[in-house]
Each structure stands twice: as C-alpha cells, then as structure tokens.
C-alpha positions as CSV (number, residue, x, y, z in Angstrom):
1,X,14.6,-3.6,21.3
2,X,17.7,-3.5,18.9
3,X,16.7,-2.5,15.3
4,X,19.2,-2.9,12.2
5,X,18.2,-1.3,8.6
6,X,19.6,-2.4,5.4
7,X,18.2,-1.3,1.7
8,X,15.9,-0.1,0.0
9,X,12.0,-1.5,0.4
10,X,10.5,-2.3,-3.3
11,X,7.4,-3.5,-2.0
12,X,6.7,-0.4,-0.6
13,X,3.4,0.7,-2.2
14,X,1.5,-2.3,-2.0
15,X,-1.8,-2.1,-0.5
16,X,-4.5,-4.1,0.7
17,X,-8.2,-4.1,-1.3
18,X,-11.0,-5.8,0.1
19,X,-13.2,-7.6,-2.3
20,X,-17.4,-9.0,-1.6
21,X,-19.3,-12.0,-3.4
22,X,-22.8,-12.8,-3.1
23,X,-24.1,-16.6,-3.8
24,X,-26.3,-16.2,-6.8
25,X,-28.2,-20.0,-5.4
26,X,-28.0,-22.1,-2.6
27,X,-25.5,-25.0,-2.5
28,X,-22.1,-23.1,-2.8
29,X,-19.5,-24.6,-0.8
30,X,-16.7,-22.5,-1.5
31,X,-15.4,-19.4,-3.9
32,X,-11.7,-18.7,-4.8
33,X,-11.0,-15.2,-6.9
34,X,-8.4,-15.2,-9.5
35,X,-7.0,-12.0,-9.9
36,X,-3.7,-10.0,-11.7
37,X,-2.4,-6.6,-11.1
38,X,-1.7,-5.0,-14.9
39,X,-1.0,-1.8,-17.0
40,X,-4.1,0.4,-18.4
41,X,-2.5,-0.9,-22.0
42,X,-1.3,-4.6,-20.8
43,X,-3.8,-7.4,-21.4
44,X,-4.0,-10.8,-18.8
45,X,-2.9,-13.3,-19.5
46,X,-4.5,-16.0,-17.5
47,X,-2.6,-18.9,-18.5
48,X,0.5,-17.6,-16.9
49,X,0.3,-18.0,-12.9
50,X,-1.2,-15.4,-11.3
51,X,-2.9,-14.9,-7.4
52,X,-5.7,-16.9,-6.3
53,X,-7.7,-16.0,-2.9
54,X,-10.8,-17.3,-0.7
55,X,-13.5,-15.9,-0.5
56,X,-14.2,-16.3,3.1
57,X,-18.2,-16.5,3.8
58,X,-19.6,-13.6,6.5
59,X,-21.6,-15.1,9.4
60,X,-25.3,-14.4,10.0
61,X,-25.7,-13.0,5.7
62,X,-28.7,-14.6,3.7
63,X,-27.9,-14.5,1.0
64,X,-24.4,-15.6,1.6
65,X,-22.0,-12.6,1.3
66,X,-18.1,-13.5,1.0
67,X,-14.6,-11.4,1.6
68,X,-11.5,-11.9,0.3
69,X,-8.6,-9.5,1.0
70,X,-6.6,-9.0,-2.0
71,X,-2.9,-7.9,-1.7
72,X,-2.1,-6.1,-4.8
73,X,1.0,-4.3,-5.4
74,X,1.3,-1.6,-8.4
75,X,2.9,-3.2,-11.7
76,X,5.3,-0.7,-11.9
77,X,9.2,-0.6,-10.7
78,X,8.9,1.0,-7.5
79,X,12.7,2.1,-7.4
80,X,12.3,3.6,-11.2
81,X,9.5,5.3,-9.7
82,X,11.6,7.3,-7.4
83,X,13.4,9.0,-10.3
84,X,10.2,10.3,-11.7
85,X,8.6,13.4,-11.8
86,X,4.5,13.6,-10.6
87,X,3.9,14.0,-14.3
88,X,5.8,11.0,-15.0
89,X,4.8,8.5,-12.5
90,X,1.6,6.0,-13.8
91,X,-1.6,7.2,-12.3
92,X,-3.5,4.3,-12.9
93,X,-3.5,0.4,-13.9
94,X,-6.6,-2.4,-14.1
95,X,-7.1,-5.0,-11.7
96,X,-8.1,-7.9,-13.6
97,X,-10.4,-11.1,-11.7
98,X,-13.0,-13.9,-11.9
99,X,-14.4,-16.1,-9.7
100,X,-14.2,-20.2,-9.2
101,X,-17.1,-21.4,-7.8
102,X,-17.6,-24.8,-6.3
103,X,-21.5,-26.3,-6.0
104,X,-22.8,-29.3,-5.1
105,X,-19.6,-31.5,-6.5
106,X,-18.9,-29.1,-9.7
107,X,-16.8,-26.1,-10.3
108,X,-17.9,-23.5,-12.7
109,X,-16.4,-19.8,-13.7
110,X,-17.4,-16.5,-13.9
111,X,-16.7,-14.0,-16.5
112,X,-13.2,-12.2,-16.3
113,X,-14.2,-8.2,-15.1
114,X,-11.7,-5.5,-14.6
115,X,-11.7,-2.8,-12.2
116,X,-9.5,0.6,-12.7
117,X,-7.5,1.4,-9.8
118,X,-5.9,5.2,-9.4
119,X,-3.8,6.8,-7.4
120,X,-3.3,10.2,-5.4
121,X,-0.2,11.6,-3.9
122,X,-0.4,13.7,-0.9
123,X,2.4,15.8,0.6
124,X,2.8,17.3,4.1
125,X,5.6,19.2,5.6
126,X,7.3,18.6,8.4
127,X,8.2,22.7,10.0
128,X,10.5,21.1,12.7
129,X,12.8,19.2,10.1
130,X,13.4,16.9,13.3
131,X,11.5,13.9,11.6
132,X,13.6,11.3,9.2
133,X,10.1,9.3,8.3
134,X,6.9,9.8,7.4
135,X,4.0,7.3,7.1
136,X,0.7,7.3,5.6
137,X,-2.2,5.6,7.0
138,X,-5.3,5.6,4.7
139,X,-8.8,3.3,4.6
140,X,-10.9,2.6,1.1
141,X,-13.7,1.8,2.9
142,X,-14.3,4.1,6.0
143,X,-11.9,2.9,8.4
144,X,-12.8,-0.4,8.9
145,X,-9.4,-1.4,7.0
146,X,-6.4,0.5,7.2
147,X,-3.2,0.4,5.2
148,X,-0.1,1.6,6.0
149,X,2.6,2.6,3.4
150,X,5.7,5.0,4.0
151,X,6.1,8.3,2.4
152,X,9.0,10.0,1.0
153,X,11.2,13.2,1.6
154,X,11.8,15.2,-0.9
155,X,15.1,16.0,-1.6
156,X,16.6,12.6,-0.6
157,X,18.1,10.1,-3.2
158,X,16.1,7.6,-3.5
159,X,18.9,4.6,-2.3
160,X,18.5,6.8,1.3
161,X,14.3,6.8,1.1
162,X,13.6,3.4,2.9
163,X,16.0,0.9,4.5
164,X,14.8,-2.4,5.5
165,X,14.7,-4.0,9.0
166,X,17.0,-6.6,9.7
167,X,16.8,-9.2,12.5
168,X,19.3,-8.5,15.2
169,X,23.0,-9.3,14.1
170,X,22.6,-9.2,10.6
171,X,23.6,-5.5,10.2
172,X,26.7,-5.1,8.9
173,X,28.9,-2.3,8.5
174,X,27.9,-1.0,5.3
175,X,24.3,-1.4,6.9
176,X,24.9,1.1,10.1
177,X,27.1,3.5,6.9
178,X,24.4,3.6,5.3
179,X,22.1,4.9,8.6
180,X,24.4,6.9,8.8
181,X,24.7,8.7,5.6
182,X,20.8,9.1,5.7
183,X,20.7,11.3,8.6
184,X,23.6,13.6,7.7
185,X,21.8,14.0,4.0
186,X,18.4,15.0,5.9
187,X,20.2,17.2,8.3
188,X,21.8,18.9,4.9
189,X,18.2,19.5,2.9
190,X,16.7,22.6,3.4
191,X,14.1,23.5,5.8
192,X,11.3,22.8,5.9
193,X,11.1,19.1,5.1
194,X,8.6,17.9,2.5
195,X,7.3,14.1,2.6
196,X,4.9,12.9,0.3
197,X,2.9,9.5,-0.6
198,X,1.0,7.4,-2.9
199,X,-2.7,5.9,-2.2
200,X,-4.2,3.6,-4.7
201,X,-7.9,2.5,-4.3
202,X,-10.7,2.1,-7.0
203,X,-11.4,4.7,-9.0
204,X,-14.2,7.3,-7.6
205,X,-13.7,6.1,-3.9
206,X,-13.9,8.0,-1.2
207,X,-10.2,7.7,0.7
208,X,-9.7,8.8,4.5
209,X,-5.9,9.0,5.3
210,X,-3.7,10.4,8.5
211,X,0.0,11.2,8.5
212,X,2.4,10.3,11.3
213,X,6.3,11.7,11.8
214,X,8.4,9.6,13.1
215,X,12.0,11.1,14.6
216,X,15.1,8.7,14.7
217,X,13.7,6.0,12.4
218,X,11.2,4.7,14.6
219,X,7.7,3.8,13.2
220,X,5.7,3.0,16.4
221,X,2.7,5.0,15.7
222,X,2.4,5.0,19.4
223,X,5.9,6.1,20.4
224,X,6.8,9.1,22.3
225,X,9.2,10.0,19.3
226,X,6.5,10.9,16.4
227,X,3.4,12.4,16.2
228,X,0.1,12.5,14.0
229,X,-1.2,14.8,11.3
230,X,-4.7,15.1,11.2
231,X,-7.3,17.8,10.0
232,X,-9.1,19.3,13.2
233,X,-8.8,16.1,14.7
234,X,-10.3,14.0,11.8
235,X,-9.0,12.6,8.7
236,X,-8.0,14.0,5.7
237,X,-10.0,13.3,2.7
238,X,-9.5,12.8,-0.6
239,X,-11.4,11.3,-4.3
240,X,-9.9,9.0,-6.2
C-alpha cells in the first residue's frame, strides 16, 4: 500500500486513561464524566467547554461498576516541547473531573476531584543506526490497555521528528523533499542512534512499556522491517 507523509504530528503524546464509577444506590440510568486536561498551577474553569464522556456500565458487576476511556492530551505545546531540554520539559499537570449522574428522572453532580498525572521519559538505542522510527508501547493498567505513542531521535530537528500520513495523492513535492531530507539527516547523526519517549499515567502507577524499531518509516509492529525491544522477553518497567 502507497504511503505519503507530510508534517509534523502535534497530537503526538496524547494517551488514553481508563477511568471506573461505582453506583452509590440502585436506580442509576446513566453517568457522563466531565473532565479537563490543565497545568499543576492552572485552575478549571468549568464554564468554559471542556470533554464530556460515558461511563459505560460493565456486565455481570453488583454493584454496578462503569468505564469510561478518557483521551487526554498533555496541555503543553508539543512542538515547543521539542526545543526543550529534560530539565525543561513539564513533568506533571492535574486532570480535573466530576461526574453527572442521572436517577430515576433527575440529574445530580458530584464534587469536582483532581488527579496528578506524571510523566517518564525512557531512551533506547538503536546499535544498527538502520532504524528512522521508534515507537513506544506502554499499559497503566497491566496490559489490558495499551497506548501507542512515537519516540524521538536525538539529534534530529524537531520539523524532521514526525511526518503525518497522507491519503494517497495528496503528497506533494515538498511532501516526498521533506522524506527525503529526513533520511539524509539520520544517515548524517552519529552512531549509535538514540530515541527516546514520554509516558504519562497517574502518579505512583505501575507502567509496563516495550519499544519497537521500525526501518524505512514503516510502523507495522508486525512487519518484517522492525523489530521489538524487550527485557528478557518481558516488559520493561517503570514508577510513575
């Protein structure tokens, strides 16, 4: 299948983060979370819009348990983030929520929380210097959900990092330049080649994560070009 690449991703570090209700009484037809992404210093502001999910209820649970699968992205300029140093970058930000309940033909609310999500960067290096992409696969909760961001080489300006995936006949010129330009810079940085990567989860969780190279741009996990990084055959582990 023909793939075409354009610029760079922004949305990049965004991450899914599962989130559990249980009904307090009996009679609760449905529960939608509220919820805003926002700095350690940055108070919500919940009369501005802001995401709304469903709790979706889990079959065979008494006393009902619901699930909603938040996708939160990092309020931080991802592309500013490329020009910072470890130090530099935010480490942290609060995920702000509260819950709208529906019973028996009224709504009420619960009180606002907040929940302090942190990140960890982890770096790997690639000996071969054949690969041009690295990806990070990591669970918050054991495996049972995996996200999937891409990492970054060190040594590549960050307008060469990520290029987007165009549907076929949309690349142009400057598109396929661009390409291009990528792979003559990575052939150019010294060996070996260093990629590294943010996870975000809550804060004192548990995070299992695996690496896999990918040569020529491709990110099929399961393509002959690319392989895995794992530690004696398990994941790697780290504490948020």
């Amino acid at each position: 299948m023909a793939r075409s690449f354009a610029h760079f991703q922004p949305q990049s570090s965004a991450f899914c983060l599962r989130q559990e209700w249980q009904d307090p009484e009996d009679g609760i037809e449905a529960v939608v979370i509220h919820w805003m992404a926002a700095a350690l210093e940055q108070e919500p502001t919940w009369r501005k819009p802001h995401q709304v999910t469903m709790m979706m209820p889990q079959p065979a649970t008494t006393p009902v348990r619901r699930q909603g699968t938040l996708w939160v992205t990092p309020p931080f300029p991802p592309a500013r983030a490329l020009s910072m140093t470890e130090e530099e970058r935010p480490h942290g930000f609060l995920l702000h929520s509260f819950c709208e309940v529906m019973q028996r033909g009224r709504t009420w609310n619960t009180e606002a929380t907040r929940q302090e999500l942190r990140a960890a960067t982890v770096s790997h290096v690639d000996r071969s210097a054949e690969c041009t992409q690295g990806w990070l696969y990591y669970s918050l909760d054991g495996l049972t959900h995996v996200n999937c961001v891409p990492m970054f080489l060190n040594g590549l300006p960050g307008k060469f990092q990520l290029l987007s995936t165009l549907p076929i006949g949309e690349s142009s010129d400057e598109d396929f330049g661009l390409l291009a330009r990528r792979e003559q810079l990575i052939a150019q940085l010294p060996v070996p080649h260093i990629f590294y990567g943010r996870l975000w989860g809550p804060a004192q969780t548990r995070v299992l994560y695996s690496v896999y190279f990918s040569r020529r741009g491709t990110y099929n996990p399961f393509a002959e070009r690319g392989f895995w990084l794992f530690r004696d055959g398990n994941p790697w582990e780290v504490q948020l």
